[in-house]
C-alpha angles and dihedrals in degrees: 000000000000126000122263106210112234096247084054094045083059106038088060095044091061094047116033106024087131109022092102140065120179087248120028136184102282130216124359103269087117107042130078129243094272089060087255105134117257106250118189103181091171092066118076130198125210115193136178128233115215114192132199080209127088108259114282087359096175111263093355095053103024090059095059086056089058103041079053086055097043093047094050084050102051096048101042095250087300084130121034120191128204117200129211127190119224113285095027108094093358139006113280089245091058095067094108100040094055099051087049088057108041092248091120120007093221156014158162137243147085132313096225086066088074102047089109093065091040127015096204091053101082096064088069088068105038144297136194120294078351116129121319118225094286099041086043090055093042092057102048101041099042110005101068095261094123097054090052084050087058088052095051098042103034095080079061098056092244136122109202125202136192103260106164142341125205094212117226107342124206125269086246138230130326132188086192131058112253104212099138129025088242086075081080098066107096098006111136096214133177102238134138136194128019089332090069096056091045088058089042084061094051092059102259122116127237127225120191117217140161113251086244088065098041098094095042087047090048095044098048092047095250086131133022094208149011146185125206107148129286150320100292091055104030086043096056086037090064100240088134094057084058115019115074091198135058105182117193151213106069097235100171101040099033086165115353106211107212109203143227112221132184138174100267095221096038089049092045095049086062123112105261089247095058086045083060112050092043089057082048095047094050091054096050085053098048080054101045095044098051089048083048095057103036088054089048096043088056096043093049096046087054083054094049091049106048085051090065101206105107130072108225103194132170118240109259108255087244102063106039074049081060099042091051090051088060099045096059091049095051088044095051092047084057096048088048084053108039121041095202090053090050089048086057109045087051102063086048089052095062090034096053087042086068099031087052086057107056095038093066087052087048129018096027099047092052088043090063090051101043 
């Protein structure tokens, strides 16, 4: 990276502190021939929101209703949003599809869904020891990580967009006590993603289930374990009621990045003006939603506590050493086999070197002094 001199730093930072956004308005078929954006007022447009979330789901889905409503404000009512929950105009696990298609202009939810579709785009939600809420925005705002987004999901016709993070989640529930990593080995547990596979190499089984089905399936023994996100939610879904143990950290979803997307020709025929209050809606949920989540953590952990039924209980050393071992096995399998995996992580590699860095300088060190 090459050095700004100061007089130019300054120079910058007077002029142009607020020319840029991380994704701005491309290309000039909305603007006029003066370079003014094009601004139709008399059109209206009407879209539909598809979720991977059950309708009104409390932060997830509550979030898409307010970024509808933010979105109908801020234009005037020049865009109006609909939202449906998963399940209600097409199955939760459609959600990409859709937008791809046309079938709806635009959706939520979270970017691992889709690995099947493309390897590489699981490392924009979340993956295990990766970046936590503040690295990941980092990344993707100012590191380059939204412009490798675009390259993954542009052969699909979708823009996607950070639209929430859920900060570092919990390690889950257990029915059964985690001292070695060798308590692994056998354990049926409900987790997705890489961090599934990383438990599937250290001998434990994974078993996918809808969070609707996570309590039923604890309770009747069909699985020893499970993670959804953290005490706000797992408290008012019961798993304290039925589970003896709560593990932490959240090694394998450290800040789990939800995602705006939107179908890509449908977002950019839009007048300038609709493009960007639907970037700046998007921001002000990523933001929202991340705040949401880190006040109701806190009050429902409170809550947890001061039950005293539940052992909370931190992950042994050795066996988060072990985990990470894993993870960077599995992920460097991926990157041999998948070019735009490998193109990725490397630029998280770099990014989380620095970052690392200047954590420990900063966050760390007041950590240790709270």
């Amino acid at each position: 990276m090459h050095q700004i001199s100061r007089k130019r730093f300054l120079r910058n930072l007077v002029i142009g502190g607020t020319a840029a956004t991380f994704l701005g308005c491309k290309g000039n078929e909305n603007k006029t021939s003066d370079g003014v954006p094009n601004i139709n007022t008399n059109k209206k447009f009407r879209w539909n929101m598809v979720t991977t979330w059950p309708p009104n789901f409390p932060v997830l889905g509550e979030g898409c209703n307010l970024f509808a409503n933010w979105v109908n404000e801020m234009s005037g009512g020049q865009l109006t949003i609909k939202v449906y929950g998963g399940g209600e105009l097409i199955p939760a696990l459609e959600v990409f599809d859709a937008v791809s298609s046309g079938t709806a202009e635009i959706g939520s939810g979270a970017s691992y869904y889709w690995a099947g579709k493309s390897t590489a785009a699981q490392f924009f939600a979340s993956f295990p020891f990766g970046f936590n809420a503040q690295q990941m925005n980092a990344w993707l705002y100012s590191g380059g990580g939204q412009k490798l987004w675009e390259e993954v999901y542009t052969p699909f016709n979708v823009q996607p967009l950070p639209g929430g993070n859920t900060g570092v989640q919990m390690a889950g529930w257990f029915n059964r006590d985690v001292s070695t990593i060798e308590d692994l080995r056998g354990l049926k547990m409900r987790i997705p993603g890489l961090g599934g596979k990383v438990l599937k190499e250290a001998g434990g089984t994974v078993v996918l289930s809808p969070g609707g089905e996570i309590y039923t399936n604890l309770e009747r023994g069909v699985i020893d374990a499970a993670e959804w996100i953290g005490p706000y939610h797992d408290y008012n879904m019961g798993f304290h009621q039925i589970a003896k143990n709560y593990y932490y950290p959240g090694w394998h979803e450290p800040g789990s990045t939800l995602e705006i997307i939107m179908n890509k020709r449908k977002f950019e025929n839009l007048p300038a003006n609709l493009q960007a209050i639907l970037t700046s809606a998007s921001a002000r949920l990523n933001i929202w939603m991340l705040s949401e989540f880190e006040a109701k953590n806190a009050e429902y952990l409170k809550i947890i506590k001061d039950e005293g039924k539940v052992n909370i209980s931190p992950l042994p050393q050795p066996v988060l050493d072990n985990l990470k071992i894993l993870t960077l096995q599995i992920i460097e399998d991926i990157v041999a086999k998948d070019p735009k995996s490998k193109k990725i992580y490397d630029s998280i590699k770099i990014f989380k070197s620095r970052m690392s860095a200047w954590s420990k300088l900063t966050e760390e060190a007041y950590y240790q002094n709270m």
